[in-house]
C-alpha positions as CSV (number, residue, x, y, z in Angstrom):
1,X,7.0,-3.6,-0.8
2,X,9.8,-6.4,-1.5
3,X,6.8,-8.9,-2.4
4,X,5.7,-6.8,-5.6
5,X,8.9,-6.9,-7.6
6,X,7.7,-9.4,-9.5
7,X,5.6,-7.2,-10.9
8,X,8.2,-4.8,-11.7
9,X,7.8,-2.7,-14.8
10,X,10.5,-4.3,-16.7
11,X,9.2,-8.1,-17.3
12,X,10.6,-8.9,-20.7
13,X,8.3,-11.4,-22.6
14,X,11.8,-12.5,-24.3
15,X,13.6,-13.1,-20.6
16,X,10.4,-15.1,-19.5
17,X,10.2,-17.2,-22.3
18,X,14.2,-17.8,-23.1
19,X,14.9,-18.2,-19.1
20,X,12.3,-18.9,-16.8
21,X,10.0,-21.6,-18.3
22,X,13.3,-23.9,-19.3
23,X,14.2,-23.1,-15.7
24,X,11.5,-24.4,-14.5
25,X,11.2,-27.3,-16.4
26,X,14.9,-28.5,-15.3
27,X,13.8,-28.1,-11.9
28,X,10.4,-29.5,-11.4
29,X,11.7,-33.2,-11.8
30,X,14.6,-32.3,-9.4
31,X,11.2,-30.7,-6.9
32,X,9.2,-33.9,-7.8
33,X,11.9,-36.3,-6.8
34,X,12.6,-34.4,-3.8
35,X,8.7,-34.5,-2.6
36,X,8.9,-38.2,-2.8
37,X,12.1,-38.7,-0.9
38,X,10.7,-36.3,1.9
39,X,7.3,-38.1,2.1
40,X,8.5,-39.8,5.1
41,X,6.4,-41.4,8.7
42,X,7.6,-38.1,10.1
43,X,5.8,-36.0,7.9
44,X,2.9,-38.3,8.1
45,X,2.9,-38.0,11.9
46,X,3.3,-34.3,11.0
47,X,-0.1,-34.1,9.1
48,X,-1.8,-36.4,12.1
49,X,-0.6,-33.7,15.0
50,X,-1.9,-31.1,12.5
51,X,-5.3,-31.9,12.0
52,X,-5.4,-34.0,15.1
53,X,-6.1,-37.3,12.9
54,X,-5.4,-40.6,14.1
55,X,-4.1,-42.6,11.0
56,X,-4.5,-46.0,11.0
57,X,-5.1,-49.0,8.3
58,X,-8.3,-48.2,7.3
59,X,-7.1,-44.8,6.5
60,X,-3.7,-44.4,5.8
61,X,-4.0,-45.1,2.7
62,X,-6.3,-41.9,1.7
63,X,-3.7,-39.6,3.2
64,X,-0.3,-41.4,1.9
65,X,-2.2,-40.2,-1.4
66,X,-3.1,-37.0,-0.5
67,X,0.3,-36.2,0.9
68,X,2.1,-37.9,-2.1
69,X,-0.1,-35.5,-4.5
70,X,0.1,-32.0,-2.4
71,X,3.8,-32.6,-1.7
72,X,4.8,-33.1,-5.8
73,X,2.5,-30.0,-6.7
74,X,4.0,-27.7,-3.8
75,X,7.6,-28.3,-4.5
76,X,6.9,-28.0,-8.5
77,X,5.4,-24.4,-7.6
78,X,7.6,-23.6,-4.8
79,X,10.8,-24.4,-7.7
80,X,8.9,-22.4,-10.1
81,X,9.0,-19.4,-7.0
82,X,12.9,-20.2,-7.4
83,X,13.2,-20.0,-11.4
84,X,11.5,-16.6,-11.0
85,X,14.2,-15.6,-8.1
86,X,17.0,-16.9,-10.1
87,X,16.2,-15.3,-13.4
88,X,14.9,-11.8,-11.8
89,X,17.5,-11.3,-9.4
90,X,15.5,-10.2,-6.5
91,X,14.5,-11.8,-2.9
92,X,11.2,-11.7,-2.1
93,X,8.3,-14.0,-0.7
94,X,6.0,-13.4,-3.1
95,X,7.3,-15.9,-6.4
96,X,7.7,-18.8,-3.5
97,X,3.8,-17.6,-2.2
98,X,2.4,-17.7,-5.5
99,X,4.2,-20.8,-6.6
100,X,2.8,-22.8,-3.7
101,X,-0.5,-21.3,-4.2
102,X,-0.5,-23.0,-7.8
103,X,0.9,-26.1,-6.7
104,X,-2.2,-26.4,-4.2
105,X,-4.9,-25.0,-7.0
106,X,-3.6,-27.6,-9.4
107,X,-3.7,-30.4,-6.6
108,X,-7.4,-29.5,-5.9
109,X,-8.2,-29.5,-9.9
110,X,-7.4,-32.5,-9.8
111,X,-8.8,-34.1,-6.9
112,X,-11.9,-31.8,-7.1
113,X,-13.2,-34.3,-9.9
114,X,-17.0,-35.4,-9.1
115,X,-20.6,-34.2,-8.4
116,X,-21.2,-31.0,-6.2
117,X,-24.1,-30.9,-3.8
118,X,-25.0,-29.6,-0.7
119,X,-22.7,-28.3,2.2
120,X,-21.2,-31.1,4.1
121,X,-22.4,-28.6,7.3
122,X,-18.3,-29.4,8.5
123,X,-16.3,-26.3,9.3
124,X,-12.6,-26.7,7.4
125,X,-10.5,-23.9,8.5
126,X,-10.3,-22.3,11.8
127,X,-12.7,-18.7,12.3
128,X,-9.5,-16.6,12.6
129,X,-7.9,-17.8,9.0
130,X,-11.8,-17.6,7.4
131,X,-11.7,-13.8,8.9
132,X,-8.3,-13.0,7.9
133,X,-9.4,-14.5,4.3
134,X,-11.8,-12.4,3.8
135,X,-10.6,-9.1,4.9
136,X,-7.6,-10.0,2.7
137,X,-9.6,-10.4,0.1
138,X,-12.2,-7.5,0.1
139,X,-9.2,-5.3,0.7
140,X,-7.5,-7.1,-2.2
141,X,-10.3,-7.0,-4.7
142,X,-11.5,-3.4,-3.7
143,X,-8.1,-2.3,-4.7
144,X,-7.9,-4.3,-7.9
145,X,-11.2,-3.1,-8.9
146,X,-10.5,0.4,-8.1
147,X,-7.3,-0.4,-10.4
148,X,-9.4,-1.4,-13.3
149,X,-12.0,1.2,-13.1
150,X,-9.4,3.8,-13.0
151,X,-7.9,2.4,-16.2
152,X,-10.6,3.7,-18.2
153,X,-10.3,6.9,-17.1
154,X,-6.4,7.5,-16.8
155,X,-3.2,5.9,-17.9
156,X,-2.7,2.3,-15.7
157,X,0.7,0.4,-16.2
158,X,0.7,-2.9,-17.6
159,X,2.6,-4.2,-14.2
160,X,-0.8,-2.6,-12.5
161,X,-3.5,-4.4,-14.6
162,X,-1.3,-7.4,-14.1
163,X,-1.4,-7.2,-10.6
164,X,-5.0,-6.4,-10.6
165,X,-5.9,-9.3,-12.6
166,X,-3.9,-11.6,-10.4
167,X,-5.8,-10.6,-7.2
168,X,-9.4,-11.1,-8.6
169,X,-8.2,-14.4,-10.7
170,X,-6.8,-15.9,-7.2
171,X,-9.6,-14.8,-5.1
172,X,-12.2,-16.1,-7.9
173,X,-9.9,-19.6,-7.3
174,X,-9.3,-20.0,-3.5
175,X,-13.3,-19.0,-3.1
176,X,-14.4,-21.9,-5.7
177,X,-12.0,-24.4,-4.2
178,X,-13.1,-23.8,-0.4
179,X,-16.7,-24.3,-1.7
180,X,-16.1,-27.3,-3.6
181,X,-14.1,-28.6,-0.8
182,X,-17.1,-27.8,1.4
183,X,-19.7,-29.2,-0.8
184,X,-18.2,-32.2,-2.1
185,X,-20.2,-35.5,-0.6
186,X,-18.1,-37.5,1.6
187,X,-18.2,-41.2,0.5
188,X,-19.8,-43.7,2.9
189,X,-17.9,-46.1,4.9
190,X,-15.8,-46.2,8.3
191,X,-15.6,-43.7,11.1
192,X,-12.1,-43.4,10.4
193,X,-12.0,-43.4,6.7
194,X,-14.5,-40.4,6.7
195,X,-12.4,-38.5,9.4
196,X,-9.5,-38.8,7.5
197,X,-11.3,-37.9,3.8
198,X,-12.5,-34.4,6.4
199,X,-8.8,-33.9,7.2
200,X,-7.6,-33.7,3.9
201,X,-9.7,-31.2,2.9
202,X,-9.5,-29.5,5.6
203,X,-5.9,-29.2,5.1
204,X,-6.6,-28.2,1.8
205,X,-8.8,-25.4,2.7
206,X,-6.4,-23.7,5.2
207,X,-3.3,-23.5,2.7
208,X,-5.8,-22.3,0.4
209,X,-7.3,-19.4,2.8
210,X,-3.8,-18.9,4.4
211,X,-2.0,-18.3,0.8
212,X,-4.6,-16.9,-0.4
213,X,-4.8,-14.0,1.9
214,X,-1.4,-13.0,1.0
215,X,-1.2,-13.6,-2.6
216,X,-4.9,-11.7,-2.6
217,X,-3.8,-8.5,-0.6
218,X,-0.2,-8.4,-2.0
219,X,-1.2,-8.5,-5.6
220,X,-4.3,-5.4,-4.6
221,X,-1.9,-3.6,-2.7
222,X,0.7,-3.7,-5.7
223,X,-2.1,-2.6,-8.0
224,X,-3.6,0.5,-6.3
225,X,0.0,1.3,-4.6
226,X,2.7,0.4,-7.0
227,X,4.9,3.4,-5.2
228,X,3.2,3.9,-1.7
229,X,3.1,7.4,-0.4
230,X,5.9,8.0,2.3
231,X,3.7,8.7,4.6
232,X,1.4,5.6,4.1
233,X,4.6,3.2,4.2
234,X,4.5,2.1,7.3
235,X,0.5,1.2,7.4
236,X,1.1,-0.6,3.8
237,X,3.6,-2.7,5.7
238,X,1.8,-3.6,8.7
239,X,-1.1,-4.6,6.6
240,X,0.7,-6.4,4.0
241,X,2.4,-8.6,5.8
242,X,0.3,-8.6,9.6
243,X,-2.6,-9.9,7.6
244,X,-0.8,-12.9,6.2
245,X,0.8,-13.5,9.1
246,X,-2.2,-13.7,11.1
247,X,-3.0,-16.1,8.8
248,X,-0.8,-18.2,8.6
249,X,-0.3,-18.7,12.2
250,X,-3.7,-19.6,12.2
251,X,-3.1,-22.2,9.5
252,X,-0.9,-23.9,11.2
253,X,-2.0,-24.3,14.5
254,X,-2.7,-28.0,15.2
255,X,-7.1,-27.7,14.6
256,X,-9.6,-29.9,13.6
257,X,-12.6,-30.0,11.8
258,X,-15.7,-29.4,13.1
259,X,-19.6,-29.4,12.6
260,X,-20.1,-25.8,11.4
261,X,-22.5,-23.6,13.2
262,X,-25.7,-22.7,12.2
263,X,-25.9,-19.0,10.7
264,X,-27.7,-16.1,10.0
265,X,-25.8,-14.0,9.2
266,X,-25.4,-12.5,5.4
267,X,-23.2,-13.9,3.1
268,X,-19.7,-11.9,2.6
269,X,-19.5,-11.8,-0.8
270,X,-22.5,-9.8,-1.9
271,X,-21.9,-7.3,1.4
272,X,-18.3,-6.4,0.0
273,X,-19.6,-6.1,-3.5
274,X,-20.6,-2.5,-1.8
275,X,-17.4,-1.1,-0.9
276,X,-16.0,-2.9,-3.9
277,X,-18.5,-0.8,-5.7
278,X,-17.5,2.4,-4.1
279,X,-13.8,1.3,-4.2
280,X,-13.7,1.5,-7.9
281,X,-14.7,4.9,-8.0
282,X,-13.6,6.2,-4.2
283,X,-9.9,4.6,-3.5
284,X,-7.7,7.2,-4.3
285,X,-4.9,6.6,-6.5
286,X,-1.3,7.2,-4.8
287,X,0.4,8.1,-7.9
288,X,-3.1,10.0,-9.2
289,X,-4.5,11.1,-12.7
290,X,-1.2,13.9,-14.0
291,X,-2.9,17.5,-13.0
292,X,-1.5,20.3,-14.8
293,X,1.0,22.8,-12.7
294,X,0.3,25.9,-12.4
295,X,3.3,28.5,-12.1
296,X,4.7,29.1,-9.0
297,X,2.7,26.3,-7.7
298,X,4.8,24.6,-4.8
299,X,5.5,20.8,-6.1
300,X,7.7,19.3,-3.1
301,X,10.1,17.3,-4.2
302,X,10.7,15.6,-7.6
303,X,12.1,11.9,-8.4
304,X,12.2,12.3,-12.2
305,X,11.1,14.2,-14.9
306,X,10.1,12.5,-18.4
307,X,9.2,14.4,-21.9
308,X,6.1,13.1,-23.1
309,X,4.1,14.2,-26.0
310,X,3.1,17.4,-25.3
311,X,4.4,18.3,-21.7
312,X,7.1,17.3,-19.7
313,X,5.7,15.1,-16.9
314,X,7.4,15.3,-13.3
315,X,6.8,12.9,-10.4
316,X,7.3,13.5,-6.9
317,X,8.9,11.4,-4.1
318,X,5.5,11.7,-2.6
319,X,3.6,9.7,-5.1
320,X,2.2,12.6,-7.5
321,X,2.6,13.2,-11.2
322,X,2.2,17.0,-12.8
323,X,2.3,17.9,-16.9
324,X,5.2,20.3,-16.4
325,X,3.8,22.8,-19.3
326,X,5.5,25.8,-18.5
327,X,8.6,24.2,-20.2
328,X,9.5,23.7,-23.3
329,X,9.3,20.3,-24.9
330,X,11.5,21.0,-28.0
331,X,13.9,23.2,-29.7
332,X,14.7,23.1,-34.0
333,X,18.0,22.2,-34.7
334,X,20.6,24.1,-37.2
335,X,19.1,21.5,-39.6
336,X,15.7,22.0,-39.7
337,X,14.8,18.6,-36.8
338,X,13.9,18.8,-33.5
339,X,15.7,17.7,-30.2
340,X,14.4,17.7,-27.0
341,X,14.2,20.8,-24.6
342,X,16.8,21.0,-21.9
343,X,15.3,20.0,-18.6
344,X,17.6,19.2,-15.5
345,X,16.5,18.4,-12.1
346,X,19.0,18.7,-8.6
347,X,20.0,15.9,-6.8
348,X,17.7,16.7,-3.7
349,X,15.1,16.9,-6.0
350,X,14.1,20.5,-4.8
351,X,15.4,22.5,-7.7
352,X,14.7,22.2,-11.6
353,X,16.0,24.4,-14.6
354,X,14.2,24.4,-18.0
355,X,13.5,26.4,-21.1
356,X,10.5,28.7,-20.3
357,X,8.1,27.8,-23.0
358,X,6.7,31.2,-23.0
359,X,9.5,33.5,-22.9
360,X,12.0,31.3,-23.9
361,X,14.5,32.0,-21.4
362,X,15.9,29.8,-18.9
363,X,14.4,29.7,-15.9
364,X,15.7,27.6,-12.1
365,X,12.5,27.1,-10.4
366,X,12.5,26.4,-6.5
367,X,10.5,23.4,-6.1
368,X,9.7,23.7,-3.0
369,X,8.8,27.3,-3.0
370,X,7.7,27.8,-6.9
371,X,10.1,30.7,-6.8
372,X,11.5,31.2,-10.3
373,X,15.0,33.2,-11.2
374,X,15.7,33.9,-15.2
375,X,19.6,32.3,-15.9
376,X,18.9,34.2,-19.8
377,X,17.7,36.5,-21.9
378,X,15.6,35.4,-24.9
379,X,17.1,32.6,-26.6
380,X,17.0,31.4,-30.8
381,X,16.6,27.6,-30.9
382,X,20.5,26.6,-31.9
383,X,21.4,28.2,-28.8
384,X,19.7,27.4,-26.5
385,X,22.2,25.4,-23.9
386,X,22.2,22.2,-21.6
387,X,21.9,22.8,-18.0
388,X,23.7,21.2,-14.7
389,X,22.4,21.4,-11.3
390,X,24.7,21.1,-8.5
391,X,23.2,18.2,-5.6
392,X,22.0,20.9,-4.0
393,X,20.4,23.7,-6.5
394,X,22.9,26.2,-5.2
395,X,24.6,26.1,-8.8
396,X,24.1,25.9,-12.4
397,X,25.5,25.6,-15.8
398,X,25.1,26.2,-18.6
399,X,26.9,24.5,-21.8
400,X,26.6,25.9,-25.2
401,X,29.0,25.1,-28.1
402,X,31.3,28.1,-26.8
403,X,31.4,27.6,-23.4
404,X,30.2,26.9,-20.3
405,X,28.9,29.4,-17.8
406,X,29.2,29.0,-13.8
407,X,26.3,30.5,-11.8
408,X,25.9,30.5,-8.3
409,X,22.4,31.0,-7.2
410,X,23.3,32.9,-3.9
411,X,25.1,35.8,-5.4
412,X,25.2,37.6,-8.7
413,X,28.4,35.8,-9.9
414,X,29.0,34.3,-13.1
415,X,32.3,32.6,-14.4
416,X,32.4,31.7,-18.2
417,X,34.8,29.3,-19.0
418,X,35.5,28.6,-22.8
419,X,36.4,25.6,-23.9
420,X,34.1,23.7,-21.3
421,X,32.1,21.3,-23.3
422,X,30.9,18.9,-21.2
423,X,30.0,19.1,-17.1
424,X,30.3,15.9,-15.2
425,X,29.3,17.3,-11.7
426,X,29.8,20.4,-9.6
427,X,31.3,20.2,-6.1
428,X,31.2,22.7,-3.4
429,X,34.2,24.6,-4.2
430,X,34.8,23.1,-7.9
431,X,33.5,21.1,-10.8
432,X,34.9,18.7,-12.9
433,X,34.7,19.4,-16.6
434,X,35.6,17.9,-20.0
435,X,36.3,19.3,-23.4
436,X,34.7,17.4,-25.5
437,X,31.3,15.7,-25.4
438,X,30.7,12.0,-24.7
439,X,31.4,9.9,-27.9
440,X,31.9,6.7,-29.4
441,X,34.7,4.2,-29.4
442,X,37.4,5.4,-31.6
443,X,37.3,9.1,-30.6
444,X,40.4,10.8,-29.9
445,X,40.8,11.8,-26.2
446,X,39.7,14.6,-25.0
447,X,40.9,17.1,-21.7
448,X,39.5,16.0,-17.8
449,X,39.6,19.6,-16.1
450,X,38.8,20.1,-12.7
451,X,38.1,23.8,-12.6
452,X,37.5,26.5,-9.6
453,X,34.1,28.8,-9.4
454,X,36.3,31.3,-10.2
455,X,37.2,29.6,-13.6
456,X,40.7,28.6,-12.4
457,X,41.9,25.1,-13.9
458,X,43.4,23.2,-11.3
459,X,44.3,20.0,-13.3
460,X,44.2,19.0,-16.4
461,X,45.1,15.1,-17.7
462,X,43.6,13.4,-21.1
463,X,40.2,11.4,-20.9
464,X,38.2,8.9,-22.8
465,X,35.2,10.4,-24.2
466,X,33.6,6.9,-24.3
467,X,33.6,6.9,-20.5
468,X,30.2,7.5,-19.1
469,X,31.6,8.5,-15.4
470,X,29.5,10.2,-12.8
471,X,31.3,12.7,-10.2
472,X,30.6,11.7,-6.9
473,X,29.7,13.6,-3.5
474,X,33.0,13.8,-2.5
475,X,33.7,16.0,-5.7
476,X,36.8,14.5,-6.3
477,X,36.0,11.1,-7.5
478,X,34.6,10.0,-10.7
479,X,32.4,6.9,-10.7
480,X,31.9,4.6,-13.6
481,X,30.2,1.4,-14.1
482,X,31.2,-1.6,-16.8
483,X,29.4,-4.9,-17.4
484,X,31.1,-6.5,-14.5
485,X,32.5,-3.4,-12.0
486,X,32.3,-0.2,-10.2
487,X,35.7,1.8,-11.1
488,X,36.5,4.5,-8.8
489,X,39.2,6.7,-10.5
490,X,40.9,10.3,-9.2
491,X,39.2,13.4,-11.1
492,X,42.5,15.1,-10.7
493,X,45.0,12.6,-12.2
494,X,42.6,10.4,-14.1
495,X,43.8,7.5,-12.2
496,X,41.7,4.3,-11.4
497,X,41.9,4.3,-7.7
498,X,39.5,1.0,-6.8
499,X,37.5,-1.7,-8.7
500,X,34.9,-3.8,-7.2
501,X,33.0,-6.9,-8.7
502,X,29.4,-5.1,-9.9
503,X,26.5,-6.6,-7.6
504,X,23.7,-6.2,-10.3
505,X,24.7,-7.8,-14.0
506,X,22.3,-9.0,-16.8
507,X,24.2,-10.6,-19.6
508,X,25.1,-8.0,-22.7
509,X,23.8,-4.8,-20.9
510,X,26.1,-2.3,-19.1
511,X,24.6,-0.8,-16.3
512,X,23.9,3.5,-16.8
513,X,25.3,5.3,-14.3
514,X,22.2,8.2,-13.5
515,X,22.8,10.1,-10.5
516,X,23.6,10.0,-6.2
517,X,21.8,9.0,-3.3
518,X,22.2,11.1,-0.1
519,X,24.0,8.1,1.7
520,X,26.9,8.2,-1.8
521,X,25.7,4.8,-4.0
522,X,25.2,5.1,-7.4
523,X,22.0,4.9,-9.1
524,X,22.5,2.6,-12.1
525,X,20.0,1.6,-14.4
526,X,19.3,-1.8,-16.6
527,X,16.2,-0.7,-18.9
528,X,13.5,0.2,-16.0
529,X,15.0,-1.5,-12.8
530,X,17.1,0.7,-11.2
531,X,19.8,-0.1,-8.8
532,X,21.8,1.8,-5.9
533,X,25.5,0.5,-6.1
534,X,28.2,1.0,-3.1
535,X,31.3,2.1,-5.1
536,X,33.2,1.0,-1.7
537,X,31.9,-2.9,-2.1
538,X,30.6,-2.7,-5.6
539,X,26.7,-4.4,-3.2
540,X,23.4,-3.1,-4.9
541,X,20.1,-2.8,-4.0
542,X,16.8,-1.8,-5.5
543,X,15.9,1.8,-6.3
544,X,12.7,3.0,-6.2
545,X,11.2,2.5,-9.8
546,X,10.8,5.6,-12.5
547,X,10.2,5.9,-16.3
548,X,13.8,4.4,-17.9
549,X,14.1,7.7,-20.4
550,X,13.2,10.1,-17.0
551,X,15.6,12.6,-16.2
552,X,16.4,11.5,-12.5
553,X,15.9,14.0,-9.5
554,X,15.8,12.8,-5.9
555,X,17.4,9.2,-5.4
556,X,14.9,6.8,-3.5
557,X,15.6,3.8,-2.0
558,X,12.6,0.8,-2.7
């Protein structure tokens, strides 16, 4: 859902305000110029084909105005759609939609000046767009209102309530507009004139309905289904963009106004205040209210994990979010203060292992299956060790400030290697190891091992323990990310092997590296947005969105 990233979880006030409104104040005079160089008798004759208008001298005038007016307002927005690109780094309709949106709302503020009275009995926009409008919008608005109504009985993101606010606030607009547009009196005078004074607002009322429909359904869509289901995808996608489509196709067919039938049939807005009504409390919610897990219970398969409170929270790649509470939350240090329980997840998402809160032991749990396997005995707090996962589940270690300890889930074997500090990723037939912990600048080297399942040492060469590197499918290569590259270097000689430019950079912030797809790129994160990197071209694209302190599972695409 491309168009809903600008809803994304991680909208800094401080980037908004230092970035985009300057932005968008350089750029509105350079939009306002260029919508008064490109008023021009084409686009004039443009409007006339449109709205099949003959302008002539009586009337020209009205629509040179109209044109000059709608023109300034829709580049001004359609450059603030731009500043939002630019300082968001992401390609989507949705800024550009919104922006022109505004531009025509302001327009219409200001013509819209004067006394209201009774329907002009002239139909603006074609049936199609005034069906599409409001099927956009009763979807849009049940959604939103389901959003809200859900927020006082579970936990709602901010992005959400944003979104949902958005889609009632621009379906409460285009609504007033279109009436005021339609109940406006038309001022006496020439055949002509009046055509012409019906063919402006006419083309005002079909940008209206057409942008409406998407900005409406987008902004719903974004705030019931921030993270569709996989298995609703594809419907969200043919609705979400079919819709609009329709549309606008509709919009911009050449049309003209007409005298509006007579009808008896009910008004739309009270008849979809009922499923708005039963929306609120009937849409279900694809990333629904966090149900408590039972043991054993089969989960599927995870995206992240995240310690909250007083559980550990786990969402899958399906949509669904479980309090995790047969873990542990936190073990007492040596000195009295608490850390957080160690809780790892697979790379396929299907396998986690945790401290048992009960019984204190660790425990791998099949996902999938809820079949559970004790890796310990009973364990005191200060030594109780950090798990790995292998991509997929088949093994685990387990790092204490001894040793590390190999196990491989499909036999009884288990290698201790002393020494072993520090895991940075197991392979299929080896793992590559450090011997000291990750540290600051200024830390003496430590050892880069890459080490057998039996516990043989194949190599060994000296390593930066300020390195944050990730070991990559290939179990050979470590991957690391700076503020401007993707290093690829050799696990067994320590050697950088490739460097490509960094697709994703945000001034002063290094990217995190935080786990593998299936297809090899690197997840990365910069505070919540999360990016898939090709160490091979050093491209990025979005990842699918999870808590920024999660412990990261199953890699999904957006």
């Amino acid at each position: 859902m491309a168009f809903c990233y600008v809803f994304g979880r991680d909208e800094r006030h401080s980037l908004l305000v230092i970035w985009f409104l300057p932005l968008t104040a350089v750029l509105a005079p350079l939009a306002t110029k260029y919508a008064d160089g490109s008023l021009t008798p084409t686009t004039v004759n443009r409007f006339a084909r449109w709205q099949q208008l003959d302008v002539g001298e009586f009337n020209g005038g009205l629509v040179l105005g109209y044109l000059r007016v709608t023109q300034r307002w829709k580049w001004i927005g359609l450059a603030a759609g731009l500043a939002w690109t630019i300082v968001t780094v992401t390609l989507s309709p949705f800024p550009f939609v919104v922006g022109w949106l505004f531009g025509i709302v302001a327009a219409e503020i200001g013509f819209g000046r004067g006394q209201k009275g009774r329907p002009i009995g002239i139909q603006l926009a074609p049936t199609l767009l005034v069906v599409c409008w409001r099927i956009a919008a009763a979807v849009g608005c049940a959604l939103a209102v389901a959003t809200v109504a859900r927020s006082f009985r579970a936990e709602v993101g901010v992005a959400e309530r944003l979104a949902a606010v958005t889609a009632l606030g621009a379906t409460l607009a285009v609504h007033l507009l279109v009436r005021s547009l339609q109940r406006r009196p038309l001022h006496a005078g020439p055949a002509d004139l009046v055509g012409a004074e019906v063919a402006v607002r006419s083309s005002s009322a079909r940008k209206l309905l057409a942008l409406g429909a998407a900005v409406t359904l987008w902004t719903g869509l974004q705030a019931a289904y921030p993270q569709p289901p996989h298995n609703a995808i594809d419907l969200v996608v043919i609705v979400s963009y079919g819709l609009p489509v329709v549309a606008w196709v509709a919009a911009a067919s050449s049309w003209q106004a007409r005298p509006a039938r007579e009808s008896r049939t009910l008004p739309w807005v009270p008849i979809a205040a009922v499923p708005l009504a039963v929306a609120a409390f009937l849409v279900p919610n694809p990333v629904p209210a966090q149900v408590q897990s039972q043991p054993g219970q089969q989960l599927g398969t995870l995206q992240y994990a995240r310690l909250a409170q007083h559980a550990w929270e786990v969402g899958s790649v399906e949509g669904y979010q479980y309090r995790f509470t047969e873990a542990a939350t936190y073990v007492a240090r040596r000195t009295g203060l608490e850390r957080p329980a160690p809780f790892a997840l697979s790379g396929n998402g299907s396998y986690a292992v945790y401290l048992d809160d009960v019984s204190r032991r660790m425990v791998r749990r099949n996902l999938e299956t809820g079949e559970s396997r004790f890796l310990t005995g009973k364990l005191a707090d200060d030594a109780v060790p950090e798990p790995v996962l292998s991509a997929d589940g088949s093994y685990v270690t387990l790092t204490d400030a001894a040793g590390t300890d190999l196990i491989d889930m499909n036999s009884p074997a288990r290698v201790r290697m002393p020494g072993v500090r520090y895991v940075l990723g197991i392979g299929p037939d080896s793992l590559v190891v450090t011997t000291g912990r990750p540290a600051l600048p200024g830390t003496p080297d430590t050892e880069l091992r890459t080490v057998g399942h039996d516990g043989t040492v194949r190599t060994r060469v000296p390593y930066d323990p300020t390195l944050r590197a990730w070991l990559a499918p290939d179990a050979r290569t470590l991957v690391t990310v700076t503020g401007t590259e993707v290093v690829s270097m050799d696990a067994r000689t320590g050697h950088v092997t490739r460097r490509r430019p960094l697709g994703v950079r945000r001034d002063g912030e290094v990217p995190e590296p935080r786990g593998w797809s299936e297809d090899g790129k690197l997840l990365v994160t910069l505070g919540e947005d999360g990016y898939l990197v090709d160490p091979a071209t050093g491209r990025s694209a979005r990842a699918a969105e999870f808590p920024e302190d999660a412990v990261v599972g199953k890699v999904v695409a957006r």
